[in-house]
C-alpha positions in Angstrom: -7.2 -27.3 12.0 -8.1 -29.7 9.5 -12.0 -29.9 8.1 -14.2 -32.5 6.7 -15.2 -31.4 3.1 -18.8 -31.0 3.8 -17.8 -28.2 6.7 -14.9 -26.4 4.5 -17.6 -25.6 2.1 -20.0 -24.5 4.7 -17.1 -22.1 6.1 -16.5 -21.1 2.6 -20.2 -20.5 1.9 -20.5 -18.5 5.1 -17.2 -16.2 4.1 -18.3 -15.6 0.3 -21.0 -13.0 1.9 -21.2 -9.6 1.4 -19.3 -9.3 4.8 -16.4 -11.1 4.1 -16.5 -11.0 0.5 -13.0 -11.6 -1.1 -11.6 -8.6 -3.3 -10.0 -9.7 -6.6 -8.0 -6.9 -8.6 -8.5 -7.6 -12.6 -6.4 -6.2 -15.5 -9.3 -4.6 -17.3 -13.0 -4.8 -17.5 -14.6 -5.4 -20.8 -18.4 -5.4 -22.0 -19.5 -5.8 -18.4 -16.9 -9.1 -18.3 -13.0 -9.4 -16.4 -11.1 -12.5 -16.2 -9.0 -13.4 -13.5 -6.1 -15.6 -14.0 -2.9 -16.7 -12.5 -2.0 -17.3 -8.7 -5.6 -15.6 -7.7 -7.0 -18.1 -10.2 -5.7 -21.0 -8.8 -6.2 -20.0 -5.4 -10.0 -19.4 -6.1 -10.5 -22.6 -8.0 -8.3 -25.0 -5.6 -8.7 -23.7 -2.5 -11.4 -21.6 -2.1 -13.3 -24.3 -4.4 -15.2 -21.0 -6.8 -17.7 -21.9 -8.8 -20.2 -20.1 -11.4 -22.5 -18.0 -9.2 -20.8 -17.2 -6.5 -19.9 -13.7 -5.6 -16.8 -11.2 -5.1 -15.1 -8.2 -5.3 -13.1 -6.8 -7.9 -11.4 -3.7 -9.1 -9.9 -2.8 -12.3 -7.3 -0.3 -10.2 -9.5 2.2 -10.9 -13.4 1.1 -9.4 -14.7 -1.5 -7.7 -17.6 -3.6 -8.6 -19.4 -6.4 -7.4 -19.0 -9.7 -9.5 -19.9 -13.1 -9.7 -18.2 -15.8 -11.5 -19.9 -16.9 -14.5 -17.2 -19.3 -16.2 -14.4 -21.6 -15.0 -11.9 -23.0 -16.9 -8.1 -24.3 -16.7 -6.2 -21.4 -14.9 -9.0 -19.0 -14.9 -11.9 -17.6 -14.3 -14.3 -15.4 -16.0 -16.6 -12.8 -14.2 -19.7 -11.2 -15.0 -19.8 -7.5 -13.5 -23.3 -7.2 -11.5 -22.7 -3.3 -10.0 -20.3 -0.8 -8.9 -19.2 -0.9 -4.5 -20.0 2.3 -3.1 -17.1 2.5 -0.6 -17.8 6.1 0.2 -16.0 9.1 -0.7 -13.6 9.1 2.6 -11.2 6.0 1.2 -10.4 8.6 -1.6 -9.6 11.6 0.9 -6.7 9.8 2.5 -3.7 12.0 1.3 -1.1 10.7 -1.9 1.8 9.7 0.3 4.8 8.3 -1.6 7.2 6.2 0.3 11.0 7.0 -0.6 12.6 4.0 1.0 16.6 3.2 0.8 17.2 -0.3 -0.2 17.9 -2.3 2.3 17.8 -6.2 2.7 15.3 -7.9 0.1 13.8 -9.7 3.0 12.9 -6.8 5.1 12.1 -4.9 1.8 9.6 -7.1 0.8 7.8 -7.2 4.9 8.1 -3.2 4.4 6.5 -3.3 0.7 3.3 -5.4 2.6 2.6 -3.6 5.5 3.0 -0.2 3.6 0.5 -1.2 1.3 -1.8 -2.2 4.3 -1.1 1.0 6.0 -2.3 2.6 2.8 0.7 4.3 0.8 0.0 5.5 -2.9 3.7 4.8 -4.0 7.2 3.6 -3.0 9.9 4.4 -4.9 13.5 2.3 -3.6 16.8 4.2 -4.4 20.4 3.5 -3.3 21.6 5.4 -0.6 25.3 6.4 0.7 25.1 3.4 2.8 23.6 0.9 0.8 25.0 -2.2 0.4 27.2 -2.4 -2.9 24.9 -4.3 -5.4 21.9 -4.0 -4.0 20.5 -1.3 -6.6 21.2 -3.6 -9.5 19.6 -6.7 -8.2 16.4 -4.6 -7.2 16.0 -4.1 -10.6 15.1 -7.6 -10.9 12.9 -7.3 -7.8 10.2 -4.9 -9.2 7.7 -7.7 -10.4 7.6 -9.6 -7.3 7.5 -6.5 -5.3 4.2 -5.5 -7.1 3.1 -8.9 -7.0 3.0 -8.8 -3.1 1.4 -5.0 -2.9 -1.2 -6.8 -5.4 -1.2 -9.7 -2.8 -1.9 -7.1 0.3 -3.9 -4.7 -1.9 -6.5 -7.3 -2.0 -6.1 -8.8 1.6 -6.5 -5.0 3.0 -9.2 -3.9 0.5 -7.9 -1.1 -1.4 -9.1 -0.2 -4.3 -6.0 1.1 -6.0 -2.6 -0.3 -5.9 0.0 1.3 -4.8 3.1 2.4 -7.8 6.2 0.3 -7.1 8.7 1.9 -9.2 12.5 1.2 -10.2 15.3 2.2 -8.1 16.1 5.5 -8.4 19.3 7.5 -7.6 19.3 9.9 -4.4 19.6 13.2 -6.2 16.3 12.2 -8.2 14.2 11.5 -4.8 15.1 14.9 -3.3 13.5 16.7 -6.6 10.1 14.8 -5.7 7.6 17.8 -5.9 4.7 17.1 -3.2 3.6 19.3 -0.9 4.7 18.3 2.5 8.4 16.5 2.4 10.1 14.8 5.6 12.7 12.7 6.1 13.4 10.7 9.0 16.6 11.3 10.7 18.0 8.7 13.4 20.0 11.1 15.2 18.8 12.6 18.9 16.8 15.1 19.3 14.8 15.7 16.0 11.2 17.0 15.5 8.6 14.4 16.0 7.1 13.9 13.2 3.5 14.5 14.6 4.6 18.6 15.2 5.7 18.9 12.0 2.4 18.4 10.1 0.4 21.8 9.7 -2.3 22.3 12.3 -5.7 20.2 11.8 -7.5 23.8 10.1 -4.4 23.6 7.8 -4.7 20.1 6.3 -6.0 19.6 2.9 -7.6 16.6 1.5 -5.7 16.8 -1.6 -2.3 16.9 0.2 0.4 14.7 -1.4 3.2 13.7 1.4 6.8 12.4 0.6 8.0 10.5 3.5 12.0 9.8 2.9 13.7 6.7 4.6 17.4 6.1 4.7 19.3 2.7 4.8 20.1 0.3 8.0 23.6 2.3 8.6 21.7 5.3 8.5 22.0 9.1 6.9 25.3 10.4 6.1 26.2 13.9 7.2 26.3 14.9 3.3 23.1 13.1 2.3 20.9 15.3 5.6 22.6 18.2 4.2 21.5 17.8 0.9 17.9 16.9 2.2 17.9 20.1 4.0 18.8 22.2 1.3 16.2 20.6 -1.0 13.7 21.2 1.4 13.2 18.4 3.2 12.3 18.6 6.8 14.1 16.2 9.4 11.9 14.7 11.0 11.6 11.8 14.3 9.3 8.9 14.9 10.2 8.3 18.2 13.0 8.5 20.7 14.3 4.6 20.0 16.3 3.3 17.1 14.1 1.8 14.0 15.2 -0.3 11.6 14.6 1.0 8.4 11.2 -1.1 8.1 10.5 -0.4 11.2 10.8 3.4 10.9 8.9 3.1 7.3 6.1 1.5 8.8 5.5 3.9 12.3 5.7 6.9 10.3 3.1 5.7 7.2 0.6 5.0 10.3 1.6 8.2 12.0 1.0 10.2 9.2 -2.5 8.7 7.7 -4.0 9.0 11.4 -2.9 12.5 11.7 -4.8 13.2 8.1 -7.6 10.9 9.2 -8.0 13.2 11.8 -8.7 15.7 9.7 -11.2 13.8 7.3 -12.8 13.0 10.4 -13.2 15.6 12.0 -14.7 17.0 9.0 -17.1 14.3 8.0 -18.3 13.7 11.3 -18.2 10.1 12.5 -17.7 7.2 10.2 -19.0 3.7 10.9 -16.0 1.8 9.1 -12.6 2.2 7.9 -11.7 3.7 5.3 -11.1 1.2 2.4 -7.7 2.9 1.5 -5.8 3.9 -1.8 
């Protein structure tokens, strides 16, 4: 739908309330001043049409504050820090999960890496599985930066206040050393555990809880890799009686697992009147 200017500046108006306000992440905050620059920058200035006074969101990966833009100049913008967001303290109870995901297709990677960091994940970590396709680990490595660039892109559009760690590839054997508390990895094969059982009870849950959640490749597990799992300590676990893709299977279990936890933060915080503004 195409608008006359006078209206797209009324819509834009309208959406730079507190409502709708747009949420910016910034590399530091300095003196009670951030600059924003780059993609965001240009996106603000050209198409959102920013100018000094108006008022957003940002976060420094750490809080968030409410901003307006005081400056504009070529490529960036500078804003003056008003006050901190309250977002309430249930964002930060959502537990630490870490996503383990086998590298599959850049493509699907890259719709996995998005909707992972909407779901809410604290971390994904890519490594080469058995049935990887050949090359794949060494061209990731040239992925990384544009794989952070989109959490940063989704960060914002789901309104975390942290962004999610999008590390380098890392070998199998590494992944199965990872330390949190609850481990599962999602096996394909017929019969498994849903994943939903294998949490602790509700009374067991801990707000503190840091979750590995271990995805294998589109060919799926080979019998050595589940054995090794297993004797690491890794539970096999389901997400449902169908075949996933890879993203697919990511994705269901991230949201099974946060609504199982938000359960629990629920249920002991008593009703909330949002969402939770996630990690």
């Amino acid at each position: 739908m195409l608008y006359k200017t006078g209206e797209a500046l009324a819509i834009h108006r309208s959406y730079n309330g507190p409502v709708a306000r747009r949420r910016f992440f910034v590399d530091r905050i300095q003196n009670g001043f951030a600059e924003l620059s780059g993609e965001d920058a240009r996106h603000l200035a050209r198409v959102l049409r920013a100018e000094a006074g108006q008022q957003y969101e940002i976060s420094d990966n750490e809080r968030m504050y409410l901003a307006e833009i005081s400056e504009t100049k070529a490529g960036r913008l500078i804003f003056r820090v008003l006050e901190p967001v309250f977002i309430g303290e249930q964002a930060d109870a959502l537990p630490a999960i870490t996503l383990f995901a086998a590298l599959i297709k850049f493509d699907r990677f890259e719709w996995m890496v998005e909707k992972a960091t909407e779901l809410g994940v604290a971390g994904i970590v890519p490594f080469e599985a058995e049935r990887s396709e050949k090359g794949l680990a060494l061209a990731a490595r040239k992925r990384i930066e544009r794989w952070r660039r989109i959490a940063r892109e989704s960060s914002q559009q789901s309104r975390r206040t942290h962004l999610p760690e999008i590390e380098p590839p890392r070998a199998f054997s590494e992944v199965l050393s990872d330390a949190s508390r609850h481990r599962y990895f999602l096996d394909e094969q017929p019969g498994g555990r849903p994943l939903l059982e294998a949490f602790p009870p509700v009374s067991g849950r801990v707000r503190e809880a840091t979750i590995a959640l271990l995805i294998g490749p589109e060919g799926g597990w080979t019998d050595s890799e589940r054995d090794q799992a297993q004797t690491a300590g890794w539970a096999p676990v389901s997400a449902g009686p169908t075949i996933l893709r890879a993203e697919t299977a990511a994705t269901a279990a991230l949201a099974i697992t946060l609504n199982a936890w938000w359960v629990f933060i629920h249920s002991t915080q008593g009703s909330l009147e949002t969402g939770p503004d996630c990690r």
